[in-house]
C-alpha positions as CSV (number, residue, x, y, z in Angstrom):
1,X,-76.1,-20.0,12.0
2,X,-77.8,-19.5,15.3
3,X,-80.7,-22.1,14.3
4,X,-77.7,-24.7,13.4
5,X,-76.2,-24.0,16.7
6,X,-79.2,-24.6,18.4
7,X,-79.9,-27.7,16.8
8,X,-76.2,-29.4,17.0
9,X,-76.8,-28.5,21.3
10,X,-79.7,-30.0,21.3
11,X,-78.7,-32.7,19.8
12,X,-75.5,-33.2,22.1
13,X,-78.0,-32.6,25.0
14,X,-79.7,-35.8,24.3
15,X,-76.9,-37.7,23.4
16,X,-75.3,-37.1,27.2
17,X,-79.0,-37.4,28.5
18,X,-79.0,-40.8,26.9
19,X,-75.5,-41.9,27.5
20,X,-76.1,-40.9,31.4
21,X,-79.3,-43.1,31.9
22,X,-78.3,-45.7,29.8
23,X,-76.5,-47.3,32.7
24,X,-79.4,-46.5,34.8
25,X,-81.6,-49.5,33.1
26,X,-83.3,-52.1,35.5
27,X,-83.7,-56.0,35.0
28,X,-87.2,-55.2,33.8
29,X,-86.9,-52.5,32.1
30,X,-83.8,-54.3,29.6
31,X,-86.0,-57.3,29.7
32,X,-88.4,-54.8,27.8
33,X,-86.5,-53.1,25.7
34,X,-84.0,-55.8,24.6
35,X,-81.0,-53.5,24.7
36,X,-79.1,-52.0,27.3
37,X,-75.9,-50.6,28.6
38,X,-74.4,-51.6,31.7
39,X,-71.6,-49.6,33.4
40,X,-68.8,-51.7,34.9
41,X,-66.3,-50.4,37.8
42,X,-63.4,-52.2,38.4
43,X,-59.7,-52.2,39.7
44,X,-56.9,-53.9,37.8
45,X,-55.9,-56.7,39.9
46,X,-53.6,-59.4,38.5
47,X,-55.0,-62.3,37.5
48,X,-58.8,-61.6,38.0
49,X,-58.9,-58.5,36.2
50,X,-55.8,-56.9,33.9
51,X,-55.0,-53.7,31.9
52,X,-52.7,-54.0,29.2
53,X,-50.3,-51.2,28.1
54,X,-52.7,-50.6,25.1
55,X,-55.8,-50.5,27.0
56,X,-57.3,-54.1,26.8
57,X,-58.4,-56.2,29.2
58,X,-58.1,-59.6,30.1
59,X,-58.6,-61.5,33.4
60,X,-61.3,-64.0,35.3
61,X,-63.6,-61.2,36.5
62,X,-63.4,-60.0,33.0
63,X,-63.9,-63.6,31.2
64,X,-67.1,-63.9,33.2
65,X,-68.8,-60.4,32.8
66,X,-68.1,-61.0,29.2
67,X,-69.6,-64.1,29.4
68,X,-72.5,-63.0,31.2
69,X,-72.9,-60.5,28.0
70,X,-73.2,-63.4,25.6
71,X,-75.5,-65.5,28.2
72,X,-78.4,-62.5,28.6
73,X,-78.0,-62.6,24.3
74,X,-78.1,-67.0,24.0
75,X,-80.4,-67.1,26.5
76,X,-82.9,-64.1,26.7
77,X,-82.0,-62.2,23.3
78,X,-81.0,-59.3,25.0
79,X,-78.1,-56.8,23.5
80,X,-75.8,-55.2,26.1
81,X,-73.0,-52.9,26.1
82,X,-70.1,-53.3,28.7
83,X,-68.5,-50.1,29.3
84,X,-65.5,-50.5,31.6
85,X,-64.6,-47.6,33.9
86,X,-60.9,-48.0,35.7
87,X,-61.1,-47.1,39.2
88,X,-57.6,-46.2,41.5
89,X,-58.4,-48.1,44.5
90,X,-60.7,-50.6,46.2
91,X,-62.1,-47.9,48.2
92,X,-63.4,-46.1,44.9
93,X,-65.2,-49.1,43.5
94,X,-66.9,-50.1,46.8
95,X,-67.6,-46.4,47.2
96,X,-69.8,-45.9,43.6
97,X,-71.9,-48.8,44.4
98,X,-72.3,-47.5,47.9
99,X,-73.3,-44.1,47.4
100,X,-75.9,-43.4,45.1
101,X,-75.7,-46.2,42.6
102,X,-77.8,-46.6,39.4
103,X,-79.6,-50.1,38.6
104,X,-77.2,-50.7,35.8
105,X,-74.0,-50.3,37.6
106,X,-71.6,-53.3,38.9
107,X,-68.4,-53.1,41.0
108,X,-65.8,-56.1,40.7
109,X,-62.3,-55.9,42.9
110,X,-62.6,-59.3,44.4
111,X,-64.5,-58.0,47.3
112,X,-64.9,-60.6,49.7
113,X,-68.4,-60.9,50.8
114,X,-69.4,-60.0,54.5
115,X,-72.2,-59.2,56.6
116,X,-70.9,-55.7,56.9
117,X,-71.0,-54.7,53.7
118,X,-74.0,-56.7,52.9
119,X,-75.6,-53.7,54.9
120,X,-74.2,-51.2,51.9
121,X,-74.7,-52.9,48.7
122,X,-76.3,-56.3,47.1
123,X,-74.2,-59.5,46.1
124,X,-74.6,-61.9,43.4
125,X,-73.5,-65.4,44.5
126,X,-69.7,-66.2,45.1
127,X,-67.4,-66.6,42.0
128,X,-64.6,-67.8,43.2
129,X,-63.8,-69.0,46.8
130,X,-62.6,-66.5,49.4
131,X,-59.4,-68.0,51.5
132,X,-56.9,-65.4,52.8
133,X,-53.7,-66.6,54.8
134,X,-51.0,-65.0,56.9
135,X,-48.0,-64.8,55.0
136,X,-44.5,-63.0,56.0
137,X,-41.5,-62.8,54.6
138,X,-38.6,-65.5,55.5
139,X,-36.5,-64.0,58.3
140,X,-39.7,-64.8,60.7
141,X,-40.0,-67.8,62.3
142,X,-42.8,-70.3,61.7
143,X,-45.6,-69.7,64.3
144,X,-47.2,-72.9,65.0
145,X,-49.5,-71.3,68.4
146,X,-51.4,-68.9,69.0
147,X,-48.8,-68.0,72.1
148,X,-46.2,-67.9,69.7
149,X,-48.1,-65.3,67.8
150,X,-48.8,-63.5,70.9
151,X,-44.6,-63.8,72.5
152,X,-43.4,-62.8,68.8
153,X,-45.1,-60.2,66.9
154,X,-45.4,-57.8,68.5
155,X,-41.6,-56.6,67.0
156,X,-43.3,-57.2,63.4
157,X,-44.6,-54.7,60.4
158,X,-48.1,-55.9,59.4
159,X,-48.9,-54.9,55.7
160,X,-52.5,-54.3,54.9
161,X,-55.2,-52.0,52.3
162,X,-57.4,-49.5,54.5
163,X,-61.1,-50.6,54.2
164,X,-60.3,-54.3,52.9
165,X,-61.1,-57.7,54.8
166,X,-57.2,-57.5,54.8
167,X,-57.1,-54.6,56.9
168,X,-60.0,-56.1,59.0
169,X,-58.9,-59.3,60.3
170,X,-55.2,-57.7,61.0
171,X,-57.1,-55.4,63.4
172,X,-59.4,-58.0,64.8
173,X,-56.2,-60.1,65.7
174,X,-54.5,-56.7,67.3
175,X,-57.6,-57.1,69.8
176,X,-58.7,-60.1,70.0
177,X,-54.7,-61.2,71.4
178,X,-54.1,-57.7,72.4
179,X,-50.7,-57.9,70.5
180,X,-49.8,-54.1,69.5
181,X,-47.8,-54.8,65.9
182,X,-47.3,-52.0,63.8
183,X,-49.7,-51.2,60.4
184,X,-48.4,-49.6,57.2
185,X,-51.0,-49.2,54.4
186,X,-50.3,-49.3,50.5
187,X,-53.1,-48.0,47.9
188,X,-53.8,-52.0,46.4
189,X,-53.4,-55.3,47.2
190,X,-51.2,-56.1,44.2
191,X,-48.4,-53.7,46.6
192,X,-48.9,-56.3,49.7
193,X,-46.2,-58.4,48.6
194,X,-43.3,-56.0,47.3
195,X,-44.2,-54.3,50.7
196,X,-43.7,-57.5,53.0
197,X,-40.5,-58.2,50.9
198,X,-39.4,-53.9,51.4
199,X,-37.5,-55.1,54.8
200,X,-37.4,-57.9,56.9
201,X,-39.6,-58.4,59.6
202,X,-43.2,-58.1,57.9
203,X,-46.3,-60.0,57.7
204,X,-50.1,-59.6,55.7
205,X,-53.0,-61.0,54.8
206,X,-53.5,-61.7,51.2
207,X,-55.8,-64.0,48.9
208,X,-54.5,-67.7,47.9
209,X,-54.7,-67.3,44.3
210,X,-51.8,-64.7,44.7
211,X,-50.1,-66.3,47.5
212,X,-49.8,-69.6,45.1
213,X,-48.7,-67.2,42.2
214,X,-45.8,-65.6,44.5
215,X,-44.8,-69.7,45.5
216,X,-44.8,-70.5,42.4
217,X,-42.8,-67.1,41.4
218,X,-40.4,-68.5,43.9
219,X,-40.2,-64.8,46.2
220,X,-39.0,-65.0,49.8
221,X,-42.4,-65.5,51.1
222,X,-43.5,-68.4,53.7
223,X,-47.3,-69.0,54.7
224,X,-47.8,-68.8,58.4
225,X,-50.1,-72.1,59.4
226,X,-51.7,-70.6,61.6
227,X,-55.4,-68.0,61.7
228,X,-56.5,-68.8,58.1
229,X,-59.7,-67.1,57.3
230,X,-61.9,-68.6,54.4
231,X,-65.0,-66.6,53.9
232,X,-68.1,-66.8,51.9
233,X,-66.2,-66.0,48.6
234,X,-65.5,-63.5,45.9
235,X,-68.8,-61.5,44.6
236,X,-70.1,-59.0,41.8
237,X,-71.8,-55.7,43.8
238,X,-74.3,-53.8,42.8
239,X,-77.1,-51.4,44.0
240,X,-78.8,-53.0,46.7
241,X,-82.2,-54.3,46.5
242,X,-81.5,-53.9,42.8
243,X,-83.0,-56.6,40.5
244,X,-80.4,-57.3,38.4
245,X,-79.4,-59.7,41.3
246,X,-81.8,-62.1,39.5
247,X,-79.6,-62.8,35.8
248,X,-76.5,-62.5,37.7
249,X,-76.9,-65.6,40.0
250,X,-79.2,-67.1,37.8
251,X,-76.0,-67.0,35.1
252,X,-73.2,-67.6,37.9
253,X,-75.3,-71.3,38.2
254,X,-75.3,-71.9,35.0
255,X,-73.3,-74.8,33.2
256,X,-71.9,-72.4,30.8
257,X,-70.2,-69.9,33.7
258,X,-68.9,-73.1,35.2
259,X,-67.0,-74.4,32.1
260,X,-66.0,-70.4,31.5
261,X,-64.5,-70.6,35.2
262,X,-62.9,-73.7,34.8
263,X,-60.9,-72.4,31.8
264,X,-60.6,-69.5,33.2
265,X,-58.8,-71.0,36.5
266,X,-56.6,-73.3,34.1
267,X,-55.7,-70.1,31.9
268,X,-54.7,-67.9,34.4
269,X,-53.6,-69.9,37.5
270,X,-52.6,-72.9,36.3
271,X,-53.6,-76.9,36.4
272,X,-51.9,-77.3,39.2
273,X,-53.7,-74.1,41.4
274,X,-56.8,-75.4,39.7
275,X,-56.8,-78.9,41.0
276,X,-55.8,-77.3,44.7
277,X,-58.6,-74.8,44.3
278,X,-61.0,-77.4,43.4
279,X,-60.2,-79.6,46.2
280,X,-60.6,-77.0,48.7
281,X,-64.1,-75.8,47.2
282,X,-65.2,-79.5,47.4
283,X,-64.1,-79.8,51.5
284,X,-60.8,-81.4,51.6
285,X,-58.7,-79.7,54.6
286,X,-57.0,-76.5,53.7
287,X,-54.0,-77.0,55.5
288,X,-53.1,-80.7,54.4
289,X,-53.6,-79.4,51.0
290,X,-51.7,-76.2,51.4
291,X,-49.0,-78.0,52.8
292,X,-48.7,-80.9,50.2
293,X,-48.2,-78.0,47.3
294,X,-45.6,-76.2,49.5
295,X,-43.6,-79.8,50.3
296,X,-44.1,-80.3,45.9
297,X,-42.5,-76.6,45.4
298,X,-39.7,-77.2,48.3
299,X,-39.2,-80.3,46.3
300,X,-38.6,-78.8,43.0
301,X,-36.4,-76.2,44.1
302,X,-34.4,-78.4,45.6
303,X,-33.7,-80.0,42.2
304,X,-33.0,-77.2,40.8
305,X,-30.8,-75.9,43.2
306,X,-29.0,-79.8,42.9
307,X,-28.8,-79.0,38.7
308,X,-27.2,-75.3,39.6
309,X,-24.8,-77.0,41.7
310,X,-23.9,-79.6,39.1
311,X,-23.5,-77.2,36.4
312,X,-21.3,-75.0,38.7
313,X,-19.3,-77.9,39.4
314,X,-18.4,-78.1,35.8
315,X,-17.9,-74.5,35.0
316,X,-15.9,-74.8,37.6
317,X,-13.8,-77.5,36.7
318,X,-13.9,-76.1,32.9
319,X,-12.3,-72.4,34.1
320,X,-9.6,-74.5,36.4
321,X,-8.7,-76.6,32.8
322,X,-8.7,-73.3,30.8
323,X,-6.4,-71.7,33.3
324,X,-4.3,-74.5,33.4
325,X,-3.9,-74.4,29.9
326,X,-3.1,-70.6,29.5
327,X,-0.6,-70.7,32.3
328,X,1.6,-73.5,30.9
329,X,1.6,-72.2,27.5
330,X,2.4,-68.8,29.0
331,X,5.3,-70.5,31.1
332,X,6.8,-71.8,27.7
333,X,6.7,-68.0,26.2
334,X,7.8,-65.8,29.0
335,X,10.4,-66.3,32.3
336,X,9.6,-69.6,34.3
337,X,9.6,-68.0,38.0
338,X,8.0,-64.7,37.1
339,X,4.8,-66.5,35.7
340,X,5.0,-69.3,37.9
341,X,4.7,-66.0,40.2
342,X,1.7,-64.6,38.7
343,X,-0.2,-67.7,38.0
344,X,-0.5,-68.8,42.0
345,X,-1.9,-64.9,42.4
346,X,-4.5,-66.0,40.3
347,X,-5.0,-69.5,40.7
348,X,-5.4,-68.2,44.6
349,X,-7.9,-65.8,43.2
350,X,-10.2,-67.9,41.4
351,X,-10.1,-70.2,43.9
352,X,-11.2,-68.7,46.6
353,X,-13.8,-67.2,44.3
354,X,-14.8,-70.7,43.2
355,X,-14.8,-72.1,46.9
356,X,-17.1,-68.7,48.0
357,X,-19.8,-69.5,45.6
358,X,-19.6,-73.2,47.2
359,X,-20.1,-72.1,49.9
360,X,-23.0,-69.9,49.2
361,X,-24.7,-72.7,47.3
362,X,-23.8,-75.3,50.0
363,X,-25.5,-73.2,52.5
364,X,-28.7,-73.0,50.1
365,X,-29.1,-76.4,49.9
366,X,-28.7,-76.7,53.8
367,X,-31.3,-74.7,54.3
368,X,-33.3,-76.3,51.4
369,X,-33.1,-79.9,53.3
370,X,-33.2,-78.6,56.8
371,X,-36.7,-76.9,55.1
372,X,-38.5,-80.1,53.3
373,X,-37.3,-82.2,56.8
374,X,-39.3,-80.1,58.8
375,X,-42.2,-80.0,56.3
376,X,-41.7,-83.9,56.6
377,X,-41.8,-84.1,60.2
378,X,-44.8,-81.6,60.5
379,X,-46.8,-83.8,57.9
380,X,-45.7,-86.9,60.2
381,X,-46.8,-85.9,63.2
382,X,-50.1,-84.4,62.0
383,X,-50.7,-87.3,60.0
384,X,-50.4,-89.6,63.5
385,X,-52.3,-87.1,65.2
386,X,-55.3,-87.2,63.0
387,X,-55.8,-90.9,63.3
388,X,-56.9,-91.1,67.0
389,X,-59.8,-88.9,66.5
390,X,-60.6,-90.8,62.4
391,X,-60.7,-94.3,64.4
392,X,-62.5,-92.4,67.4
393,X,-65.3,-91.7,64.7
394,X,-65.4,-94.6,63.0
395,X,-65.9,-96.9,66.1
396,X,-68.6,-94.3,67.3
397,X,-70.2,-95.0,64.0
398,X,-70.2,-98.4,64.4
399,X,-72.1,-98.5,68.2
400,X,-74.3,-95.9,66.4
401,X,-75.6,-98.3,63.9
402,X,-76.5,-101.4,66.2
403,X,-79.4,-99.1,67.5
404,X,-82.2,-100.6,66.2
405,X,-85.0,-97.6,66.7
406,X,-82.8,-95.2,63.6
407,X,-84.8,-94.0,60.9
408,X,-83.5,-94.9,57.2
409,X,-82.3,-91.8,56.9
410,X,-80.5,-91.3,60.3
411,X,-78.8,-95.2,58.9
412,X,-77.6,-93.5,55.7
413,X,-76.1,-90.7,57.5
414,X,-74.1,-92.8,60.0
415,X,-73.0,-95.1,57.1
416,X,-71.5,-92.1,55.3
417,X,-70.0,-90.5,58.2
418,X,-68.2,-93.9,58.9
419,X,-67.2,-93.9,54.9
420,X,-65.8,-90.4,55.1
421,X,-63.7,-91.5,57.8
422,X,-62.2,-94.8,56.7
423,X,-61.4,-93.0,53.6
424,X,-59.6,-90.2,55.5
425,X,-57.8,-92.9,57.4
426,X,-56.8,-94.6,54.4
427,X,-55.2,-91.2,53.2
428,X,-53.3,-90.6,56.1
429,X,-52.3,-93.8,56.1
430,X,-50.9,-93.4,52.5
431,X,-48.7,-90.1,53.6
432,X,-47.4,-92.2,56.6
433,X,-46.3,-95.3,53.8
434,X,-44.3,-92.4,51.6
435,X,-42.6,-91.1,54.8
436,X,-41.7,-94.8,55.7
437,X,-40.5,-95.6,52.6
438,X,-38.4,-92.7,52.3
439,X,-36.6,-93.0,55.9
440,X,-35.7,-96.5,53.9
441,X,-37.0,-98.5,57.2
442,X,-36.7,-101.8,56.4
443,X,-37.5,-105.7,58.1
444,X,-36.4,-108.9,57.6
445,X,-37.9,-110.6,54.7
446,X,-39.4,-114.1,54.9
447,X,-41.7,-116.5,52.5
448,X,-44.5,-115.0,51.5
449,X,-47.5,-116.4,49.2
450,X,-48.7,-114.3,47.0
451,X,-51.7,-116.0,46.2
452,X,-53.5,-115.3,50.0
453,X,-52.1,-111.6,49.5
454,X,-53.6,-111.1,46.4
455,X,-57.3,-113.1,47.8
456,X,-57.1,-110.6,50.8
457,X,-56.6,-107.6,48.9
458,X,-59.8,-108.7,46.2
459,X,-61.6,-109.3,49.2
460,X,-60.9,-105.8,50.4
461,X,-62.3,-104.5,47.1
462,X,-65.3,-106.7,46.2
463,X,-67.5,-104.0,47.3
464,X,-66.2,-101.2,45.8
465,X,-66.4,-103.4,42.6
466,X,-69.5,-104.5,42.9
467,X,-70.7,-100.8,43.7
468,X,-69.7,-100.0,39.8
469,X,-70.8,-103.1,38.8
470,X,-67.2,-104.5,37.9
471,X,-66.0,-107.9,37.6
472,X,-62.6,-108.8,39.7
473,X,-61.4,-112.0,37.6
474,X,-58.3,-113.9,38.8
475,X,-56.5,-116.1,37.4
476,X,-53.7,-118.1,39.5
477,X,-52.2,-121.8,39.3
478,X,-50.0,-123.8,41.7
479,X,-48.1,-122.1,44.3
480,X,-46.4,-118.5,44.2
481,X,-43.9,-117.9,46.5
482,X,-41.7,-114.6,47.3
483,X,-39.5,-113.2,49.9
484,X,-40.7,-109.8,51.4
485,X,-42.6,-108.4,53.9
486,X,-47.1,-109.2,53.5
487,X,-47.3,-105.5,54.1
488,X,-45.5,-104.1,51.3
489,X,-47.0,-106.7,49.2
490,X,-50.4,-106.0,50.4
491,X,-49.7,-102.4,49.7
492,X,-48.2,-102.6,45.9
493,X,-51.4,-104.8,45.3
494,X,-53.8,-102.8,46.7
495,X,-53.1,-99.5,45.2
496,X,-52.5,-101.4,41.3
497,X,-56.3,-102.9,42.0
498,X,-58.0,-99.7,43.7
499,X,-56.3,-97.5,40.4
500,X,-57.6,-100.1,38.2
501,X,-61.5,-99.6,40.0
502,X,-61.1,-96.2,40.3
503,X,-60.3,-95.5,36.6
504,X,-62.0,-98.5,34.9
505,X,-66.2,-97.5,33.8
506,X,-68.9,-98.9,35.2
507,X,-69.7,-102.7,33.6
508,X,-66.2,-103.2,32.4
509,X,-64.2,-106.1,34.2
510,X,-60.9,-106.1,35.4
511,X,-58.4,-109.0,35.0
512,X,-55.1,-110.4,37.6
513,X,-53.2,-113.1,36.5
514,X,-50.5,-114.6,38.1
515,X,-47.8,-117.3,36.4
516,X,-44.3,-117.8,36.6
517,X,-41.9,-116.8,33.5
518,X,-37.7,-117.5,33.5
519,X,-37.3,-117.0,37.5
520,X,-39.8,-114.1,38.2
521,X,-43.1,-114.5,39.2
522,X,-45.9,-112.4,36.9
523,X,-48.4,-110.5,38.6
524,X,-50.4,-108.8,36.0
525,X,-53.6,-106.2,36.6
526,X,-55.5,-104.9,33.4
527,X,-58.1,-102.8,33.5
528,X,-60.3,-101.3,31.0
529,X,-60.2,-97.9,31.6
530,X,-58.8,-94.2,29.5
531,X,-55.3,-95.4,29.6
532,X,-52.5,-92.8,29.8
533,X,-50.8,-90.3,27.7
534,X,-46.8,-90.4,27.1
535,X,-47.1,-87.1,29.1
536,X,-48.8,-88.9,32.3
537,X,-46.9,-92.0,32.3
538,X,-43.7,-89.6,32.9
539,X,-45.3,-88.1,35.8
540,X,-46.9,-90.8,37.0
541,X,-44.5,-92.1,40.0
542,X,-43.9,-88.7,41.2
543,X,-45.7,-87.5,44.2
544,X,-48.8,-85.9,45.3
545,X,-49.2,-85.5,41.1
546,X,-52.7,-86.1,39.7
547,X,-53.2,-86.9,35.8
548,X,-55.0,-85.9,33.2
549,X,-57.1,-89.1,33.5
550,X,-60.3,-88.5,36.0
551,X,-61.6,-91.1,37.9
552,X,-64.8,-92.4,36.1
553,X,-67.7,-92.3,39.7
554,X,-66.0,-88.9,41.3
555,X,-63.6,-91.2,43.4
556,X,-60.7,-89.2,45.1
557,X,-57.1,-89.2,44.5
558,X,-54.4,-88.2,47.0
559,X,-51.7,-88.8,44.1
560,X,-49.6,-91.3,46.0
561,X,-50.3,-94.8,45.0
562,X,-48.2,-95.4,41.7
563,X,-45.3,-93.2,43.7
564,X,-45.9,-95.9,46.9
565,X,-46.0,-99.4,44.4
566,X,-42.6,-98.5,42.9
567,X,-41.4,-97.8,46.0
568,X,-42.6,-100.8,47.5
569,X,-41.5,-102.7,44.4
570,X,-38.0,-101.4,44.6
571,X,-37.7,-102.3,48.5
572,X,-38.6,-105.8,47.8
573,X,-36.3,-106.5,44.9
574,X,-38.5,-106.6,41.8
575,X,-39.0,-104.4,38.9
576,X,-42.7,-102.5,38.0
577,X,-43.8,-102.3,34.2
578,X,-46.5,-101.2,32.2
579,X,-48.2,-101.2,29.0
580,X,-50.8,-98.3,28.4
581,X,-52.4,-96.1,25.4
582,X,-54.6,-93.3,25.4
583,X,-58.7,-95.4,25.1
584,X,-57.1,-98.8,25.5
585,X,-56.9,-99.5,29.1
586,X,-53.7,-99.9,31.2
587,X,-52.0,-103.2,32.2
588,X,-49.1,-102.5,35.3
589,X,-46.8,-106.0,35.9
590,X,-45.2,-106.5,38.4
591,X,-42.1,-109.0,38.1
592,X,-40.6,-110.7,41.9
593,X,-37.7,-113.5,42.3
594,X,-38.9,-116.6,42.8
595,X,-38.6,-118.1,46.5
């Protein structure tokens, strides 16, 4: 009995032996071996990483260390075991990669990386970029200065997570402004938002992917535009100077982690976050995109706040008729004056019931309109004020170039700083047409030919054309007059054409034709490029909404052209049609009254 005992300890001795080191493997030494067990720390933070009820896990974080499991096996046919260890806070996780680490032990809590703690631990390459914004709940007022910030907040509740980047730049404002705002702390930073909504008057940092989730969740949050911080991004820790840094980043650049992110983003965020995500990542100003989703949410809950009012408006009407009804038959059963009596009691009742929840909805939609105006206004004004400096760079560029000593090199440069800015002016100029058109500004019309519109807008294009080898073909006869305005013209035809480039591959040709059929002048431009799905072309004159088709060089798409050309086309008097099918190109008509 006392040899069995022996045997079964020692046995258990070098099982916990084993079980302790196993995390403790190097880069080298599982290279070796070809089997490993790496030890995971984490903290459940909704959406990268998530904790069911029943114990499993889902997420991005956990997507791509799983992932990175499969690409050590594809790639180096190496077997190794995940083992997941749940941590309370971020202060734990940071803490066991801090202090006394082994080689096989990681640390994910979308820790933000920063010169700080790259003094404490390593860091693999960002995952996932790093944007936090100042958010607070409605009752503040929108801060557009930093002496706004300074006059005002000193009356708020800041909400923050000790030892986070949160906590950080909240302190770093209270001294860099010297404005003396009050902290409270929660344990994560899934509890900033219920604790900014706890009362009014409070404020926080948080991470875009969850301040997009709360918008989209539709909470009584706002974004403050002002004292954004994007840092270098979201990063896996580990023991610093440990070599595992190697088949982390190496895997984090691969094309298989990218296509894992990508699905990842579309699973858990949504297409819409993705494609805001993405064009952030890829340079395209934070705030302008920021404040285009906000202007698309305002815009949807003002529909929905239209269809609640609608349908109140007929349950309304419906409890009036059903009253109505039960009071006359109850007038033919019982004495006339005593339930003529008790029916205007209740008719007062319900009507003053029914005229309070007017009210109340009234009042929303008030504050809905007053809302999207201001956005409207604010996107106006920075629109106007961005151009000045745009046309400041662009003629700059052009003295640049007439220098005759620049290198090749120094040429290219200037010729795609002046690119980057016409195209920027071209988008602003496109935000300024959908604010036009929707203040319904209108000029007199006169005779217009649309021949020399459609010559100056080919014109326009040839190069753009002739970059992707596409042939512009037009086909006109006799004369082709309209009454409009040449600008709104010029505008309907050159968003149908630069659609028709962008989304047409490179070789193909795209065709315009213009004739004249029972009254209405033709104006036809076919392309042969993906087409579109029946899902698309319902979205497709909306605003600021990208579809599933991509553009076939990497072009850019602000989502307003097909919204501007039926806008346009409406304004001028004339109808906008289209025939299109998923890998058979797309051809959009457009049908105007004969002069």
């Amino acid at each position: 009995m006392r040899v069995i005992r022996s045997i079964f300890f020692t046995i258990l001795f070098f099982y916990f032996a084993f079980s302790a080191s196993g995390a403790d493997q190097t880069w080298a030494e599982i290279q070796k071996e070809k089997e490993g067990n790496l030890t995971i720390y984490y903290r459940s933070t909704e959406p990268f990483l998530i904790k069911e009820t029943d114990g499993s896990l889902r997420g991005l974080e956990y997507e791509m260390m799983v992932g990175f499991k499969y690409f050590l096996w594809n790639k180096y046919g190496i077997r190794v075991n995940l083992d997941w260890q749940s941590q309370e806070s971020f202060k734990y996780v940071f803490g066991l990669i801090k202090n006394n680490p082994k080689a096989g032990e990681f640390g994910l809590d979308i820790i933000s990386r920063t010169s700080e703690r790259e003094q404490e631990v390593g860091f693999s390459n960002p995952y996932f970029p790093d944007i936090q914004v100042l958010v607070s709940d409605k009752s503040i007022p929108t801060i557009n200065s930093i002496d706004e910030f300074k006059d005002k907040f000193e009356q708020y509740t800041a909400v923050s997570v000790l030892e986070t980047t949160y906590d950080k730049y909240l302190k770093n404002l209270k001294e860099k402004y010297d404005v003396a705002f009050n902290i409270i702390y929660k344990q994560t930073s899934n509890e900033i938002v219920p604790g900014i909504l706890e009362q009014p008057g409070r404020f926080g940092y948080m991470d875009l992917p969850n301040y997009l989730i709360a918008l989209n969740q539709n909470l009584a949050i706002k974004r403050q535009p002002i004292l954004p911080i994007k840092g270098i991004g979201f990063s896996v820790i580990f023991k610093k100077g440990s070599d595992w840094e190697e088949p982390i980043n190496e895997y984090l650049a691969s094309p298989e982690y990218q296509i894992l992110r990508n699905k990842g983003i579309q699973k858990y965020l949504g297409n819409d976050v993705y494609d805001l995500i993405e064009s952030i990542s890829q340079g395209e100003n934070e705030d302008m995109v920021l404040l285009l989703k906000e202007k698309e949410l305002v815009d949807k809950e003002l529909v929905e706040t239209s269809r609640q009012i609608q349908q109140q408006e007929y349950i309304t009407n419906m409890l009036i008729a059903c009253v109505i009804i039960v009071f006359l038959i109850a007038y033919a059963l019982y004495n006339r004056s005593k339930i003529k009596s008790k029916a205007n009691k209740i008719l007062t009742a319900h009507r003053a019931m029914i005229e309070n929840q007017n009210e109340l909805l009234s009042n929303r939609n008030n504050e809905l309109l007053e809302l999207d105006e201001e956005k409207n206004n604010f996107i106006s004004i920075l629109s106007h004020d961005l151009r000045a400096p745009i046309n400041n760079i662009t003629a700059l560029a052009g003295l640049l170039q007439m220098d005759e000593n620049l290198t090749e090199s120094q040429i290219g440069s200037i010729k795609h700083m002046a690119d980057e800015s016409r195209r920027l002016n071209k988008m602003v100029t496109r935000i300024l047409d959908v604010e036009r058109i929707e203040s319904k500004s209108t000029e007199d019309f006169r005779v217009i030919n649309l021949t020399e519109v459609i010559e100056k807008v080919i014109a326009n294009y040839e190069k753009q054309a002739l970059d992707k080898k596409i042939t512009l073909a037009f086909d006109s006869e006799g004369e082709h007059n309209v009454m409009g305005l040449e600008q709104y013209l010029f505008h309907v035809f050159e968003n149908l054409l630069s659609n028709a480039i962008k989304f047409s591959p490179l070789g193909e040709a795209i065709w315009i034709r213009v004739f004249v059929k029972d009254g209405f002048h033709h104006i036809n431009f076919t392309d042969g490029g993906p087409g579109m799905t029946k899902e698309d072309q319902q979205l497709m004159f909306k605003k600021f909404q990208r579809l599933s088709a991509k553009p076939t060089a990497g072009e850019r798409s602000t989502g307003l052209g097909l919204s501007i050309v039926a806008k346009y086309t409406e304004l001028l008097g004339g109808k906008l049609t289209w025939k299109s099918a998923p890998n058979e190109g797309t051809t959009f008509t457009v049908l105007l009254k004969t002069a």
